[in-house]
PAGUMAR-542331 format. One record per residue (C-alpha): residue number from 1; residue in one letter; x, z, y. Coordinates in Angstrom, 3 decimals, padded with zeros to 6 digits. Each point is the difference from the previous one (the first is absolute). Layout:
N
   num   residuo          X          Z          Y
   NUM         A          X          Z          Y
...
//
This chain:
369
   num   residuo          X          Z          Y
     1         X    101.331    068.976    097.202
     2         X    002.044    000.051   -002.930
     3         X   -000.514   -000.301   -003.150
     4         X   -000.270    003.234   -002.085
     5         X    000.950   -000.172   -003.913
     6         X   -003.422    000.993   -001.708
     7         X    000.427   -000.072   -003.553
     8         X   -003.580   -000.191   -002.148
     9         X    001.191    002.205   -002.292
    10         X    002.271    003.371    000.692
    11         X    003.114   -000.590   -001.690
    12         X    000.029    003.017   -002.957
    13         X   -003.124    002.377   -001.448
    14         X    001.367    002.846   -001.196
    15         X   -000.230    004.261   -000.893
    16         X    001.551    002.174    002.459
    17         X    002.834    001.451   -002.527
    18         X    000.946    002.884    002.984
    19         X   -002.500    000.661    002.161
    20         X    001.041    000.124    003.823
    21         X    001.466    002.954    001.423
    22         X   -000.501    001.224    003.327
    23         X    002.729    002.361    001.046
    24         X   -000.438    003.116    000.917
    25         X   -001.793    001.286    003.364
    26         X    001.861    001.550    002.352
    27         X   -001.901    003.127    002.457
    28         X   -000.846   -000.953    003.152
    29         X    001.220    001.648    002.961
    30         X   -002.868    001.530    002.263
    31         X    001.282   -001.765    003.128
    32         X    001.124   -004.050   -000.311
    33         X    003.945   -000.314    000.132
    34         X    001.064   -002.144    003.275
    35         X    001.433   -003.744   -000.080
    36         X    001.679   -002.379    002.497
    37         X   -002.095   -002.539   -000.191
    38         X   -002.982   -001.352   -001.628
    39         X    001.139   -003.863   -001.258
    40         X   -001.901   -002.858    000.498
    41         X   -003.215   -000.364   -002.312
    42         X    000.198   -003.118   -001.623
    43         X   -002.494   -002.159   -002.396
    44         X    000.236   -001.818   -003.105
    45         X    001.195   -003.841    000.800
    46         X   -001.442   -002.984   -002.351
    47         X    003.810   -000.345   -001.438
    48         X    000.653   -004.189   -001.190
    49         X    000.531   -000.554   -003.687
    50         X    003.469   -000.237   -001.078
    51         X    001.460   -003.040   -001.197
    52         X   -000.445    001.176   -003.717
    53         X   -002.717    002.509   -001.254
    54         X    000.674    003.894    000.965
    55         X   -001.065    002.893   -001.428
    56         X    001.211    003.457    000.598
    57         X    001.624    001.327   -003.487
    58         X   -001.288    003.610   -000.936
    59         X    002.004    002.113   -001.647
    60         X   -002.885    002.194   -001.699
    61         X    000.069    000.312   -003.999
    62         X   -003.338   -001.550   -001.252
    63         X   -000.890   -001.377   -003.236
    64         X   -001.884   -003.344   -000.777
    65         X   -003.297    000.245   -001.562
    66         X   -002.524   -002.282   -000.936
    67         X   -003.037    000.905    003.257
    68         X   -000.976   -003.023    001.499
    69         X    001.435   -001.106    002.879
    70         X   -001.576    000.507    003.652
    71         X   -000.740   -002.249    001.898
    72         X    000.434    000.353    004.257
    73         X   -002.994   -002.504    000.259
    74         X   -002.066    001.689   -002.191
    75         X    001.190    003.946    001.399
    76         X   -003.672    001.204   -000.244
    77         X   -000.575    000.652   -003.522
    78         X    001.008    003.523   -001.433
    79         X    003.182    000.621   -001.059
    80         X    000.554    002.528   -002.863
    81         X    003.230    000.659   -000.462
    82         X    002.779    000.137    003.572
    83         X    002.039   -003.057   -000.281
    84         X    003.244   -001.250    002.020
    85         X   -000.219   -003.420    001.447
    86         X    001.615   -002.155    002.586
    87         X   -002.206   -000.944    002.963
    88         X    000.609   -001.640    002.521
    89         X   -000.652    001.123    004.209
    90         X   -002.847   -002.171    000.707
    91         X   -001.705    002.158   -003.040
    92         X    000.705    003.581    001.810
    93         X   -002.161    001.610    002.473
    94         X    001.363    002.973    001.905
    95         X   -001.977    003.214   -000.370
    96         X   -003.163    000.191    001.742
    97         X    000.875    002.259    003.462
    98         X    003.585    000.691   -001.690
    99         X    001.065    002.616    002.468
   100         X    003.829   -000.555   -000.657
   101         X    002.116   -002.450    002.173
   102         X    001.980   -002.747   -000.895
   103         X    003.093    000.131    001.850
   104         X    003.352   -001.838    000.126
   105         X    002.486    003.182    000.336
   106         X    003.380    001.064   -001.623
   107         X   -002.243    000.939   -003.458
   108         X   -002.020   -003.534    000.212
   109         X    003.105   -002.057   -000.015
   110         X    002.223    002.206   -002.771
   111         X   -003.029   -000.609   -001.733
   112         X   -000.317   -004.033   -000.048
   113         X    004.082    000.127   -000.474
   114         X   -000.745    002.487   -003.260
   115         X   -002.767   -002.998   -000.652
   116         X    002.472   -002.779    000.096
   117         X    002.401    001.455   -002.055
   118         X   -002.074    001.466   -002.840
   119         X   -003.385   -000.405    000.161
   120         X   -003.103    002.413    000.468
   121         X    000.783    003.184   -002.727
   122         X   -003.763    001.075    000.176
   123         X   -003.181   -002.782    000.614
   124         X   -002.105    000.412    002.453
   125         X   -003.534    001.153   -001.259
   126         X   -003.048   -001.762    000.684
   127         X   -003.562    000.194   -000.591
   128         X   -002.212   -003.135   -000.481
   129         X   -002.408   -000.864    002.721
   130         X   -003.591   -001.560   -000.539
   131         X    000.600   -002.722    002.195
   132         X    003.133   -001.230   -001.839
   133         X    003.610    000.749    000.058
   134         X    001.343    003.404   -000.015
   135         X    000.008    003.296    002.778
   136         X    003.408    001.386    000.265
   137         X    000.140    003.893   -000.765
   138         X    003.343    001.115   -000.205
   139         X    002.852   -002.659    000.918
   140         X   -000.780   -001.144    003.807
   141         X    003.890   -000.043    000.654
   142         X    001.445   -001.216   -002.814
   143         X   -002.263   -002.920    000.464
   144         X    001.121   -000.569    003.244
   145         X    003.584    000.469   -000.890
   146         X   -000.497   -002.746   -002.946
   147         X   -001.547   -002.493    002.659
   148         X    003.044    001.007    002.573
   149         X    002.201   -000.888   -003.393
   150         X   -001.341   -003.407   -000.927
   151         X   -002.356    000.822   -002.752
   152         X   -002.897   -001.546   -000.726
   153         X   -001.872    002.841   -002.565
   154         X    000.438    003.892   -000.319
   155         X   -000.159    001.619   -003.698
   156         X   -003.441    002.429    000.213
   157         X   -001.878    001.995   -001.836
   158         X   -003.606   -000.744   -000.278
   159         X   -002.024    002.866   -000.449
   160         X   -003.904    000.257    000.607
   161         X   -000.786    003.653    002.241
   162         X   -002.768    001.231    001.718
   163         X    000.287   -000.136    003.995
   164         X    001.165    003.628    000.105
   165         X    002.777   -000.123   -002.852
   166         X    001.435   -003.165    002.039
   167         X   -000.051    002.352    003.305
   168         X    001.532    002.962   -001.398
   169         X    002.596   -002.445   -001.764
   170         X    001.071   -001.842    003.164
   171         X    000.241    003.140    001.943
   172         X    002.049    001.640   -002.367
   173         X    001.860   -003.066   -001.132
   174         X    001.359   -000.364    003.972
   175         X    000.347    003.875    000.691
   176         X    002.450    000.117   -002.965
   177         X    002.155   -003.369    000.573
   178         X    000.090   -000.418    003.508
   179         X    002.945    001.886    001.926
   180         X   -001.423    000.156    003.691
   181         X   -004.045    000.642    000.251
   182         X   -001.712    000.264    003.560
   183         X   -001.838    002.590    000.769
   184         X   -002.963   -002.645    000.562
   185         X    000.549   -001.521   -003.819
   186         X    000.314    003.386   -001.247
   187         X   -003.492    001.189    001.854
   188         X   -001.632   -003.292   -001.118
   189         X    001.177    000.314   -003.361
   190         X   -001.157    003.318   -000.684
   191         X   -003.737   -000.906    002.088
   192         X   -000.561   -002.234   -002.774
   193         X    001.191    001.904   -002.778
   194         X   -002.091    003.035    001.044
   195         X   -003.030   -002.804    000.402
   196         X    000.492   -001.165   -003.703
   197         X    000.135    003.539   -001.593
   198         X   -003.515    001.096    001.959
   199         X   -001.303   -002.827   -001.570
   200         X    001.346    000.795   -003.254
   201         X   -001.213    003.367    000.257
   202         X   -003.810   -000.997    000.789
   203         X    000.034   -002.396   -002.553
   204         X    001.077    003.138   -001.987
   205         X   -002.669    002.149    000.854
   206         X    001.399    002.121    002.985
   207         X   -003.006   -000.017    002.704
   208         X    000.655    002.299    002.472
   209         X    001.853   -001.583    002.990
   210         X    001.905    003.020    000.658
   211         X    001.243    000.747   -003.171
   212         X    000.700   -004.097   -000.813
   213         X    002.227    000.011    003.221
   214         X    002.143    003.046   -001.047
   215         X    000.240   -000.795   -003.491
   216         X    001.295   -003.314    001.060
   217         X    002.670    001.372    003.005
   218         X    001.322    002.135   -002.835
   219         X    000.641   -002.866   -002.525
   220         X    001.390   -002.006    002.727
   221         X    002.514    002.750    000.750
   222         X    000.811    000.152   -003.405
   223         X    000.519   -003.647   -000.833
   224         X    002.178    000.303    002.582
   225         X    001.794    003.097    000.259
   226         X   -000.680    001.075    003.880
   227         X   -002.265    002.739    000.747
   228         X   -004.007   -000.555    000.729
   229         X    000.599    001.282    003.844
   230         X    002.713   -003.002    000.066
   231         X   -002.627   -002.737   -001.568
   232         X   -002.552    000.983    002.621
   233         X    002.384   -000.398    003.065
   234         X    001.065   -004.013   -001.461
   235         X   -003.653   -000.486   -000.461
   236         X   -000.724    001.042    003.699
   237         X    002.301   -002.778    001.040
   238         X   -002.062   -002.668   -001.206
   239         X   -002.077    000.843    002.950
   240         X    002.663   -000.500    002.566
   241         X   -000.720   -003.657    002.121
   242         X    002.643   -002.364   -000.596
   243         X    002.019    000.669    003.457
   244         X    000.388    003.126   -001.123
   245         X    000.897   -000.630   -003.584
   246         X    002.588   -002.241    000.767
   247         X    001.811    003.104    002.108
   248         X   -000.018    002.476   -003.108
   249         X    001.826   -003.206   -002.264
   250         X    002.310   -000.368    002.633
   251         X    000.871    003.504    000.386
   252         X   -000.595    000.480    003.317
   253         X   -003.391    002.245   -000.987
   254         X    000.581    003.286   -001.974
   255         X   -001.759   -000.257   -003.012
   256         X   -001.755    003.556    000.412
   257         X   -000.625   -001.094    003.291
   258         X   -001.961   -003.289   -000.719
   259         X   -002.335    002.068   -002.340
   260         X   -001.226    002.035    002.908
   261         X   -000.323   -003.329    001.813
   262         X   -001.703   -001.402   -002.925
   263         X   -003.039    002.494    000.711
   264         X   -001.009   -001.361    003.239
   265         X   -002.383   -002.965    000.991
   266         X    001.626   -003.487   -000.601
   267         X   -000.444   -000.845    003.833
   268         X    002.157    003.196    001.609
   269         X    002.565   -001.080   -002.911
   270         X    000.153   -003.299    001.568
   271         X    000.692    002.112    003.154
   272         X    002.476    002.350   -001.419
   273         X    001.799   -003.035   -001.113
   274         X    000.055   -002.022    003.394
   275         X    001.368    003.578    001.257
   276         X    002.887   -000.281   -002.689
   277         X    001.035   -003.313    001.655
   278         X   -000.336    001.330    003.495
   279         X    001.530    003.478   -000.171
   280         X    002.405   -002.087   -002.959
   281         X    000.054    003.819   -001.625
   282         X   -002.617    001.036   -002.679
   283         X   -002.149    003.393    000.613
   284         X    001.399    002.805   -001.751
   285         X   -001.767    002.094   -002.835
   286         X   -001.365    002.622    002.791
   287         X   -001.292   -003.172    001.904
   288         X   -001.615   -001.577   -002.993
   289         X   -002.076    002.957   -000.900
   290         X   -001.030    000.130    003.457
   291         X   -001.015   -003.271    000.360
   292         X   -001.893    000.557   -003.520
   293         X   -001.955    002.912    001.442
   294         X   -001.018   -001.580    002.868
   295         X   -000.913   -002.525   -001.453
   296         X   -002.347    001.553   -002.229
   297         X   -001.445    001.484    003.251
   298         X   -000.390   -003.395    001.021
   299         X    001.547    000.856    003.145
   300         X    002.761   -002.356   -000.796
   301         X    000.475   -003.094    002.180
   302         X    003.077   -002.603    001.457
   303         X    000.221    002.589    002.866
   304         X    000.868    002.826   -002.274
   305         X    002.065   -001.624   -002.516
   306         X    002.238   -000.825    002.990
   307         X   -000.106    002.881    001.351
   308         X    000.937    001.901   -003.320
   309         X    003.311   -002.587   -000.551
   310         X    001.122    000.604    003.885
   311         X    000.051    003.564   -001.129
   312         X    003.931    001.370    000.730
   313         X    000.953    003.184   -002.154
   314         X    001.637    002.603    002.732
   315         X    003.591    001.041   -001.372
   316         X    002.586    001.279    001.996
   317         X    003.035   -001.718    000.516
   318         X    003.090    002.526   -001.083
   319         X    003.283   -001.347    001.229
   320         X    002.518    002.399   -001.958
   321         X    003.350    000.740    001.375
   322         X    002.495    002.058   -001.704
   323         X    002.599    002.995    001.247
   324         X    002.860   -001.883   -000.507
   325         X   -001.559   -002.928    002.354
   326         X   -001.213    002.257    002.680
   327         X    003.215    002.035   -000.144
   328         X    001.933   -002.821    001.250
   329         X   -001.951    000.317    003.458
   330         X   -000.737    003.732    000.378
   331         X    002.263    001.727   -002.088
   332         X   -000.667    002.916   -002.453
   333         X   -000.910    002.153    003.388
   334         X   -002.996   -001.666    000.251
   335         X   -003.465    001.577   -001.671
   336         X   -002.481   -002.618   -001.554
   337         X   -002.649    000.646    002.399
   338         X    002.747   -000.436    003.000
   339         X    000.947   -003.542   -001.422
   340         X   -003.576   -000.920   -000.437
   341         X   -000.675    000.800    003.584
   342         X    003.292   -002.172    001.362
   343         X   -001.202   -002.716   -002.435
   344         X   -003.747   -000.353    001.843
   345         X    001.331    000.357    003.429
   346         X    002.542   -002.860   -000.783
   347         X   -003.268   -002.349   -001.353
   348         X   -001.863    001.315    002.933
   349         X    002.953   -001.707    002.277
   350         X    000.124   -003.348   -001.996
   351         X   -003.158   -000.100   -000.095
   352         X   -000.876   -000.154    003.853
   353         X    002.628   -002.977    000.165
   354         X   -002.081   -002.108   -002.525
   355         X   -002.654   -002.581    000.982
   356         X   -003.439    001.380   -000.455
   357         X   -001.189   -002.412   -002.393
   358         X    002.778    001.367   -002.666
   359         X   -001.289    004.016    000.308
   360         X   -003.382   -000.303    000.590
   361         X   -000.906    001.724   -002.899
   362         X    002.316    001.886   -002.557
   363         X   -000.222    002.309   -003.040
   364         X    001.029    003.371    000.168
   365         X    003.478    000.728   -001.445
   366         X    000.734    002.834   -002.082
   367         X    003.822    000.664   -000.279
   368         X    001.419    001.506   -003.198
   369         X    003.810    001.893   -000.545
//
């Protein structure tokens, strides 16, 4: 393995001069946007130590003061005022159940290039853990891009929170920088923010289930800015099995869609899915709501789930023909109901010259002028 720099003491103490900003939210559409592809997730390699001691310069505005110093080896005692230090990898944990993925895409790599260049403009945040070192909050992949850049230690800012502040900062922290969020990270991500303000909430006083849960959709909602309906139908997802999941991330699921599916028992979804790969189409938003039902009637089996996807909508096929075409074989004489007739009677003739395998069954054809 090789050998990580771990300093014994973080490399500057000092006041946060400008807080950090997140930008600004932006409203979330009620139905996930589509993508080509979903990149390969990726995790955090040991990187080796460069050849001379590296630290990732910060380009925050802090002034020195005169707090003692912390200590990564000593991370469990309290820490009064938020401090920016230099740690190194092997002192960061990754959030516990972090539902965002690491992976090496178009954003990853402009991001370690942007790394290499300049630096990190805002530290990763961190909480201390009571088994030593330090639980990463905010900052997952700009740690990974200073690893992918050669660094040894990441500017942070320590800062002591209770388990729901870190949720609802890592959530929001990801929702505001990332530029492409799956449908699974988003319905993860809100899961465990809407866990962490119920418990907030009945630490708060609020005792009534019902009212707790509503109270707690609607701040979710708020936080941020999609409506309560939307909130409920990301939440539903979390109860999707994984085969099924993995469809609505790769877009070949509808999103309203997989919430009906979400609904029924985790075994039929296994079947649903396996139908997916057989029928390679996905059930459409009539189907789904039919499978739901039946489900609920538990009447709903492998039998009937193929059954459902084998299902053909009747149309009719229209083959339309203009004036001008048909008037270069019958002329203006000629009424539409005349040419229509001449038209059949000429298929009827081909069609007794054709092997019987080719016209053993056909749609009916509707002719247009």
């Amino acid at each position: 393995m090789a050998k990580t720099n771990k300093p014994s003491k973080p490399k500057s103490n000092s006041k946060i001069k400008h807080p950090e900003q997140q930008p600004e939210q932006q409203p979330i559409p009620e139905e996930p946007g589509t993508t080509e592809s979903i990149p390969e997730v990726v995790e955090i390699p040991t990187q080796p130590e460069p050849e001379t001691p590296a630290s990732i310069p910060i380009s925050a505005e802090i002034e020195d003061t005169k707090q003692p110093i912390i200590n990564p080896e000593l991370d469990t005692s309290p820490v009064t005022t938020e401090s920016i230090v230099h740690l190194s990898h092997a002192d960061l944990y990754p959030f516990k159940n972090h539902p965002f993925q690491l992976r090496d895409d178009d954003d990853m790599r402009a991001l370690v290039s942007s790394v290499k260049e300049r630096g990190i403009d805002q530290p990763a945040i961190v909480r201390p853990r009571e088994n030593g070192g330090y639980e990463l909050i905010a900052g997952h992949r700009r740690q990974y891009a200073a690893a992918s850049a050669g660094y040894s230690s990441i500017p942070c800012i320590v800062r002591n929170m209770s388990d729901e502040e870190a949720v609802i900062t890592m959530t929001e922290s990801n929702f505001n920088q990332r530029s492409e969020i799956l449908a699974s990270e988003r319905a993860k991500a809100l899961k465990m923010q809407l866990d962490a303000i119920k418990r907030q909430g009945s630490r708060n006083g609020i005792k009534n289930k019902d009212e707790l849960g509503t109270r707690s959709n609607e701040i979710i909602a708020e936080r941020n800015r999609m409506s309560s309906k939307n909130v409920q139908r990301y939440i539903a997802l979390n109860n999707l099995v994984p085969e099924l999941m993995e469809k609505v991330d790769e877009k070949k699921l509808k999103f309203t869609t997989a919430v009906d599916l979400s609904y029924i028992k985790a075994k039929n979804q296994r079947y649903i899915a396996l139908a997916i790969d057989a029928q390679e189409t996905a059930p459409s938003g009539t189907q789904a709501q039919r499978l739901r039902e039946l489900d609920q009637k538990d009447i709903l089996n492998a039998d009937v789930i193929d059954g459902i996807f084998l299902e053909q909508t009747k149309e009719e096929v229209k083959v339309i023909l203009t004036s001008q075409e048909l008037g270069d074989y019958f002329g203006e004489e000629k009424s539409p109901r005349e040419m229509k007739e001449q038209i059949m009677k000429l298929l009827d003739e081909w069609k007794e010259k054709q092997p019987p395998e080719l016209t053993a069954t056909h749609k009916p054809i509707e002719l247009e002028k």
